[in-house]
N, C-alpha and C positions, 0 to 999 in steps of 0.2 A: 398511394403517395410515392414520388419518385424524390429518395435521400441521399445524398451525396456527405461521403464523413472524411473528411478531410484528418488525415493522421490515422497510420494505422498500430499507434503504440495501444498499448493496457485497454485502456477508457477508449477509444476510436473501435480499436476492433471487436471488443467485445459489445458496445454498442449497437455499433452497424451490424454485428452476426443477427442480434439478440431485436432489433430494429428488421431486419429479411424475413425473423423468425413471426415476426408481426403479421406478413404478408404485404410488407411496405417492399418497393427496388430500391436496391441500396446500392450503390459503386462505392467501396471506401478506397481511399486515394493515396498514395502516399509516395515521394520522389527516392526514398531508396530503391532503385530497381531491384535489388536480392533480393528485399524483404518482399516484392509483389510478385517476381516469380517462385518464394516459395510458398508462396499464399496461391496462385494458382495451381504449385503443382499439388495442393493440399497438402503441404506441411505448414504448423502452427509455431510463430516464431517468439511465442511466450509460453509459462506454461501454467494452462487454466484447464481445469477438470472439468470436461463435456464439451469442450470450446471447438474441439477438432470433429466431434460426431456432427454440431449444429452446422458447421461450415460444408462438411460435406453433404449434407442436407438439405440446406439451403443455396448450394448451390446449383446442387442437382434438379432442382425446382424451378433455375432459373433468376430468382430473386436475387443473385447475392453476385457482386463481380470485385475485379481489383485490377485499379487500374494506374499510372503513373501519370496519364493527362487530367489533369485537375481541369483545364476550360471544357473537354469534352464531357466529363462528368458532372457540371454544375452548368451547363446551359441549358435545360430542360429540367432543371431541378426542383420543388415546390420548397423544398429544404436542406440548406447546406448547412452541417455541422463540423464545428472548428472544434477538433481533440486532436489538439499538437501540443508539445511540449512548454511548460513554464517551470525550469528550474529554477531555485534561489542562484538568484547573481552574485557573482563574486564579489566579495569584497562587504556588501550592503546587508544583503538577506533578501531585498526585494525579491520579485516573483520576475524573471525575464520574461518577455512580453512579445520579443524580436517577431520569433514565429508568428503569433498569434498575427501579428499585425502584416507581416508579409503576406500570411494565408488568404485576408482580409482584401489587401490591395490587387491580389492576385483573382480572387474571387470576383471582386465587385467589375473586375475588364471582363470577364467571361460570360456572366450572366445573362440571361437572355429576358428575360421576362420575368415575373415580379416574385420573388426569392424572398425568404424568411431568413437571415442569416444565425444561426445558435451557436453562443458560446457554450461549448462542453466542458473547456480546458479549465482549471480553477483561476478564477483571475483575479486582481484588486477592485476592489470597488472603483467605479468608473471606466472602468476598463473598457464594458458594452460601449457606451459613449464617444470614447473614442476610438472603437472599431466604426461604428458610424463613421465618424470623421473622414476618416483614412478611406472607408471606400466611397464615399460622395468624392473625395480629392482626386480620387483615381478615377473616378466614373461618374460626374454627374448627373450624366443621365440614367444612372441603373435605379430601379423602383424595386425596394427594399425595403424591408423593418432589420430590427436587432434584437433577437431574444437574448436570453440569460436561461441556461439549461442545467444546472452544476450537477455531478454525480456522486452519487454515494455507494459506490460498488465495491464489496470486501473483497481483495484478492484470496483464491480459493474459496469464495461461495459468490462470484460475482453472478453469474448467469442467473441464478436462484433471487440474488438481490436485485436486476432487471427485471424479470419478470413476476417478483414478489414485493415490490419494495414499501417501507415505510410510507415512503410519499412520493413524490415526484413534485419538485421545484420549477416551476415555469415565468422569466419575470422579462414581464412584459410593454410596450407600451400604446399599442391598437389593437380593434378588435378584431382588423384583419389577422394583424398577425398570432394573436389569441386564439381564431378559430383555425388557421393552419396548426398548432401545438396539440389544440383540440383533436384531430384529425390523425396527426401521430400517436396522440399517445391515448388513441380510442380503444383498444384492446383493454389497455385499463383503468379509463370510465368503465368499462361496458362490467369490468371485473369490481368495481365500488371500489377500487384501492386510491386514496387521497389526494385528491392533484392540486398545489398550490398556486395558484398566478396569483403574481406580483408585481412590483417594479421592479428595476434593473437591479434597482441597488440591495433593494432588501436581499432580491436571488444569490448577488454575489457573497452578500453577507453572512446569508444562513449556511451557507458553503466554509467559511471561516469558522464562522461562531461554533457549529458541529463537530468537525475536528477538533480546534482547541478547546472545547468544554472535554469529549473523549483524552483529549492526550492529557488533561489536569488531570480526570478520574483515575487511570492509571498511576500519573505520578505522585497523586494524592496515598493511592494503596501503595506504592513501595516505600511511600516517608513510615508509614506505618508498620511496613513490617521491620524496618530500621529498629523503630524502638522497638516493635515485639522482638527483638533478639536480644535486644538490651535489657531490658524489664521481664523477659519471658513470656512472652504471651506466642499465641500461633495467628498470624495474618489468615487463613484460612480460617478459621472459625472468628473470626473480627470481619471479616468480608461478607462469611453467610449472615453473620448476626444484622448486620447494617443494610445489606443488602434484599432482606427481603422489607426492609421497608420500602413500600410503595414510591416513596418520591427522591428516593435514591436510585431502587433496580439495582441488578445482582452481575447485570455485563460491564464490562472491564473493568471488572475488582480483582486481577487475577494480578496475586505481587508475581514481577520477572526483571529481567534486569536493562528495563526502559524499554520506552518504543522505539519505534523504526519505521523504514517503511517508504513508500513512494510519495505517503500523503503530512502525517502528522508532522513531519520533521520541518516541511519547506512549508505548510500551512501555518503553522505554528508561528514562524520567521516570520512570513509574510504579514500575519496580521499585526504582530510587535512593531513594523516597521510604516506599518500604514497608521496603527496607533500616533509613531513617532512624529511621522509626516504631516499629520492632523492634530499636534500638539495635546496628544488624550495618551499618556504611553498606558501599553498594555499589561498593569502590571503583576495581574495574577501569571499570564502568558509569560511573560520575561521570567519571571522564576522556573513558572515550568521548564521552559528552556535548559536553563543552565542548573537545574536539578536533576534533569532526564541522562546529561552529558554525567555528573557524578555521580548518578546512581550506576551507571558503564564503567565507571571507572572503580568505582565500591566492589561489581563483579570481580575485578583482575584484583586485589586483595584479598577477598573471600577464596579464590581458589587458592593464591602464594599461599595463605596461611596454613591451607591444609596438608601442605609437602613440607615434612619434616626436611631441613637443611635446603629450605630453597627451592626454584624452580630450575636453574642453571643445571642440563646435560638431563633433567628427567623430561618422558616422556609422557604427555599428556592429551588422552584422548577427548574430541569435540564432536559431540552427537548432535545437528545441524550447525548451519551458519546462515540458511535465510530469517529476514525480518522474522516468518509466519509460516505456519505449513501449509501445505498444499499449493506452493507459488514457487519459482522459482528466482523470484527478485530478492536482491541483494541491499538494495539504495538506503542507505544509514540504517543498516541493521549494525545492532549491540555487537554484532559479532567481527565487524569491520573496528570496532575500539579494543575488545577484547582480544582476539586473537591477536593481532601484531601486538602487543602487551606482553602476551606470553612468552609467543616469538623474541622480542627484545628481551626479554627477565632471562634468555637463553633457554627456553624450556624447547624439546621435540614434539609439535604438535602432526597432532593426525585426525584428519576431518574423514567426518562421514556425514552426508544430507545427500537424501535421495534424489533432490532438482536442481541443487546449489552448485554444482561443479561450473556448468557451463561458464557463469557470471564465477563464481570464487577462484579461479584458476587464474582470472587475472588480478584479482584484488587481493587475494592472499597467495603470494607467489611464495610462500617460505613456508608450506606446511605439505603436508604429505595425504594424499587423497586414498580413501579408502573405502569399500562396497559394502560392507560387511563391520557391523561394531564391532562382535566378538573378536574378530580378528585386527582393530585397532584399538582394542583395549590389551592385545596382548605386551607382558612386559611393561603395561603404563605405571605412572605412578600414582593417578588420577583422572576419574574418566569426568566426566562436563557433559551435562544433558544443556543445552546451549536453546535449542529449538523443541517445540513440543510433537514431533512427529508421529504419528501414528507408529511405527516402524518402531519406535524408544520407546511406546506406553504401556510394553509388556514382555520386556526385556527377562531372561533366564540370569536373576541377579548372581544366583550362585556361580554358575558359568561364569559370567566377568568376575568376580569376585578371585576366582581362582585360575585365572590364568594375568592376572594385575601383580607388578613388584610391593604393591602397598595397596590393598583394594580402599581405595576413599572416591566418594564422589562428590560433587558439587554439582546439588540436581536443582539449576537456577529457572525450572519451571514447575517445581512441587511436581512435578509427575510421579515422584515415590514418597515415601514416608521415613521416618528414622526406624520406626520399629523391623517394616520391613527390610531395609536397607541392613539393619544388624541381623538378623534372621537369618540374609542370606550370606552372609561371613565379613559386611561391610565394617572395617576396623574406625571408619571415621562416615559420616554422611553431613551434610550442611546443605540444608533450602536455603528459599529467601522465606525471612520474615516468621522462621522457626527457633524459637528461643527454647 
């Protein structure tokens, strides 16, 4: 199959690598010219663990290119894949759509011959349809279908999730274009892993529905550890207990201090506002919403309260500030509410995440960047396990402990314990959802 992926952010590029890696031609396309010449000189301009060895691999094979002419690359195409950006718009919450639909117009003038167009991007219901629209306006005479393709890819196990995944959502409306999707994503028929076809609407839906069922379960487990602080109970033992019931499951019961992230924030929005549009508001979603935002803000109280006389002139150490380990994105992570927080209370904060710089440099311009915990924990008055990094999960507590003006920490991803945390000389410690 010859695939054309249109966007080479998150979800594009690691598609198209993971799509070469299939043994499909891929050109992913994308009009930043920097970003395609660091993509040819083999630099990876996100950061995804394995994502650089697959690219030099499959390019070296032949299969995999990167290019800035979009009509070059979708005129012999059997499949072009639209993963361009749809951030919440300003003002609304909707999902902006701009790209999508330029990519669309632009596509349908190029095309040569009969093309499957896939939306990859997350879109609103209706959206496929009037991607239609737009390129019959543009081109009547282009011979096309419009899939509905939506991704479920974890940042930091995406590659694993491509080629391992739950299911694979394909929403469709002929059977031509059914046996092209067929044809893509043969590798895994061939592997028995789940492959959905649908219709349009359901595909966009289950893309919705997914996300905000996940971001409730979350914000479901920190209401709860709310009260186990209150009432005393431990969120961690309330989570295994529920969670090995079968029609619960035990993944994202983990209390922290809200989600983030490139997907639940603006997913979330988006379907509250399609709810709103169709006269059905979404009302579990709308809560979670505006529970996820105060449960961020419940963090920056939890740590004031732990510095005796204030945050004002103390210094306080921040062990990550991405959403999630192993990724280097930033996009409404907890950590973008919490730190300017501190920052404002006048507290000296000093970050440490091993991927976060790049992206935190511009978004927290009032903290002080640091390689090494040990050494911005030195003099703090409180260190903040902030992100659950590998690098923080087996921390020498004594060490910090004894080089801290006031050893206390605020460990808002349970990655230590109270017992241990006094063990090793910690005079104060505070999880979430540890009473």
């Amino acid at each position: 199959m010859k695939i054309a992926m249109i966007g080479t952010g998150y979800v594009g590029l690691v598609s198209g690598v993971c799509f070469s890696d299939f043994g499909h031609d891929v050109i992913c396309v994308d009009k930043n010219l920097e970003k395609i010449a660091m993509l040819e000189r083999g630099e990876v301009p996100i950061y995804e663990p394995g994502l650089d060895a697959l690219i030099e691999k499959n390019v070296s094979a032949g299969r995999l290119s990167f290019t800035a002419d979009l009509a070059s690359a979708v005129a012999d195409a059997d499949a072009v894949f639209i993963a361009v950006g749809t951030p919440s718009r300003r003002g609304d919450g909707h999902a902006d759509l701009t790209y999508v639909f330029a990519a669309a117009e632009e596509v349908a003038q190029s095309i040569t011959g009969y093309t499957v167009i896939v939306t990859k991007s997350t879109v609103p219901v209706g959206t496929n349809r009037r991607v239609a629209e737009v390129m019959a306006a543009a081109n009547p005479k282009a011979d096309f279908d419009v899939a509905s393709n939506p991704e479920f890819l974890r940042e930091g196990a995406a590659i694993d999730d491509f080629m391992r995944p739950d299911r694979v959502v394909v929403g469709v409306e002929t059977d031509r274009a059914a046996q092209v999707m067929a044809a893509v994503y043969r590798p895994l028929y061939l592997r028995e892993y789940p492959v959905i076809t649908t219709d349009l609407e359901s595909a966009e839906l289950i893309k919705y529905a997914a996300n905000a069922f996940l971001a409730t379960k979350i914000t479901f487990i920190n209401e709860i550890a709310a009260l186990c602080e209150r009432v005393g109970g431990n969120v961690k033992e309330v989570a295994r207990g529920i969670g090995l019931d079968g029609r619960i499951g035990n993944k994202f019961l983990h209390a922290g201090p809200g989600y983030g992230g490139s997907c639940f924030p603006k997913d979330t929005l988006a379907l509250a506002r399609i709810g709103q549009d169709n006269a059905l508001p979404m009302r579990i979603v709308e809560t979670v919403i505006d529970l996820n935002e105060a449960i961020k803000r419940r963090m920056v109280t939890k740590i004031a309260d732990l510095v005796e006389g204030g945050l004002a002139g103390k210094t306080v150490a921040v062990l990550g500030v991405t959403f999630k380990p192993n990724t280097d994105d930033m996009r409404d992570a907890p950590a973008l509410t919490i730190v300017p927080a501190l920052v404002g209370a006048g507290a000296i904060v000093r970050v440490v995440d091993p991927q976060g710089r790049r992206e935190g440099e511009h978004l927290l311009p009032a903290v002080d960047w640091f390689e090494d915990p040990y050494h911005a924990c030195e003099g703090a008055s409180v260190v903040v396990v902030l992100t659950e990094w590998n690098e923080f999960r087996a921390l020498d507590l004594s060490r910090l402990a004894k080089t801290m003006v006031t050893p206390v920490m605020a460990d808002l991803r349970n990655v230590y314990s109270p017992e241990l945390a006094k063990t090793a000389g910690f005079a104060n410690y505070s999880g979430v959802g540890i009473g």
